[in-house]
C-alpha positions in Angstrom: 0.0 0.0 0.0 0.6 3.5 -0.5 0.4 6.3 2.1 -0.5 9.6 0.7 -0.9 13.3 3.0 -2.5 16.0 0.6 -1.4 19.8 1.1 -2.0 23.2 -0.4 -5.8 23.7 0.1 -7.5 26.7 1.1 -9.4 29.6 0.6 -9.2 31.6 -2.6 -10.6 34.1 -4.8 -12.1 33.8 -7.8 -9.3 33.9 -10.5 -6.8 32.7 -7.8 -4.2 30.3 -8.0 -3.3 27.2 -5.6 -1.0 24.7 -5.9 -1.3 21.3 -4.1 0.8 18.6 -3.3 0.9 14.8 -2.3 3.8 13.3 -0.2 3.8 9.7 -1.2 5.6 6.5 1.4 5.5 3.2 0.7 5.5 1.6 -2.7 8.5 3.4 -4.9 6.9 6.1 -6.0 8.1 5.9 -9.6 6.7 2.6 -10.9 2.7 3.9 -10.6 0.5 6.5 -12.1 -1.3 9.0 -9.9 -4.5 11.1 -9.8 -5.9 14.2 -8.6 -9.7 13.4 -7.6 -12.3 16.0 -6.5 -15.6 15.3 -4.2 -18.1 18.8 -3.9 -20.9 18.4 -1.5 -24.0 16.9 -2.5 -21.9 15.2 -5.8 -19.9 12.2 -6.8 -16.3 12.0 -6.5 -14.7 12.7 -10.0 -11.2 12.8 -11.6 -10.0 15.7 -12.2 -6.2 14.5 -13.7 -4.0 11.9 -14.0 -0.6 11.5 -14.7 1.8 8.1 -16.2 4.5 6.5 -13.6 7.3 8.7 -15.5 5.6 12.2 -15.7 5.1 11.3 -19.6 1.8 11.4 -19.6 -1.4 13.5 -18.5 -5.0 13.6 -18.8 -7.4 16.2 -17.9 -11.2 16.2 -17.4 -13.0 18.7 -19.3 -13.3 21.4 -16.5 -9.9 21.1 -16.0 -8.2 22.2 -19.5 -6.3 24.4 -19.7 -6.4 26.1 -16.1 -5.1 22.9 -14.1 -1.7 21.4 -14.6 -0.6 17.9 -13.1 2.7 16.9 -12.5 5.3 14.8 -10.4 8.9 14.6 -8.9 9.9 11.3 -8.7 13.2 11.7 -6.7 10.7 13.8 -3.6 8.1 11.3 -4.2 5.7 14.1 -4.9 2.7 14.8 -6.6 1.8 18.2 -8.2 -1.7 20.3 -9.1 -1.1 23.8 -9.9 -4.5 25.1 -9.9 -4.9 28.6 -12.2 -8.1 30.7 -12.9 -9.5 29.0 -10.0 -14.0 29.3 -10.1 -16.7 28.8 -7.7 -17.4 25.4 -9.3 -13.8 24.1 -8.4 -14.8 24.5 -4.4 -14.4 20.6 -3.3 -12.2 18.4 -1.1 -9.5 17.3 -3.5 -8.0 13.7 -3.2 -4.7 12.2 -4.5 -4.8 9.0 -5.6 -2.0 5.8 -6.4 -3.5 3.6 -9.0 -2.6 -0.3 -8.0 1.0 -2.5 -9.0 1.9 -2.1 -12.1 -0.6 0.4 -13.8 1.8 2.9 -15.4 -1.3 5.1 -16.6 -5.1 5.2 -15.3 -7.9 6.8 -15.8 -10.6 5.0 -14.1 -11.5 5.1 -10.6 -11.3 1.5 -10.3 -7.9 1.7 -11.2 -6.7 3.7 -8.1 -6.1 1.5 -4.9 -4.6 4.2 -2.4 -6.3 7.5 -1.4 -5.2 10.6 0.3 -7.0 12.2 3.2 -8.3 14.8 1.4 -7.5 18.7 1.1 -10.2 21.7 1.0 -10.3 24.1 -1.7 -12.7 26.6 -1.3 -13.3 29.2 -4.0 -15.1 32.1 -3.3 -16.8 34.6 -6.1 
């Protein structure tokens, strides 16, 4: 297993920026894609980005494009989500998540085995 502590959350502006992170332990960090997940009140959790074991490859949802960016350093067992242009609609507990042995890219939420605790981001218009 994979032990994951989320940091960065917080309150914002409109049009802010935030930037959170995600110390990994456990498994070595580099042979496993990770996620950035999203829960808002009242809704399902949903995945917001994902990135391949090496950093080669990202994915975005929709509402992300463009204002989100995902990233890792493998040597600080670190995961990255620079948040730009920050809305209303972005206000949710985000989650970092460690897809399972030997999935180098994921998408799905079945794919992810390990789960942060969970960081507020709170956006205010």
């Amino acid at each position: 297993q994979v032990q994951l502590v989320e940091s960065g959350g917080g309150l914002v502006q409109a049009g802010g920026s935030l930037r959170l992170s995600c110390a990994a332990s456990g498994r070595t960090f580099s042979s496993y894609a990770m996620g950035w997940f999203r829960q808002a009140a009242g809704k399902e959790r949903e995945l917001v980005a994902a990135i391949s074991w090496s950093g080669g490859r990202t994915y975005y949802a929709y509402s992300a494009k463009g204002r989100f960016t995902i990233s890792r350093d493998n040597r600080k067992n670190t995961l990255y989500l620079q948040m730009n242009s920050l809305k209303p609609d972005d206000t949710a507990v985000y989650y970092c998540a460690a897809a399972g042995p030997g999935i180098t890219m994921a998408t799905r939420g079945a794919d992810f085995n390990s789960w942060g605790q969970g960081t507020q981001v709170t956006v205010s218009s």
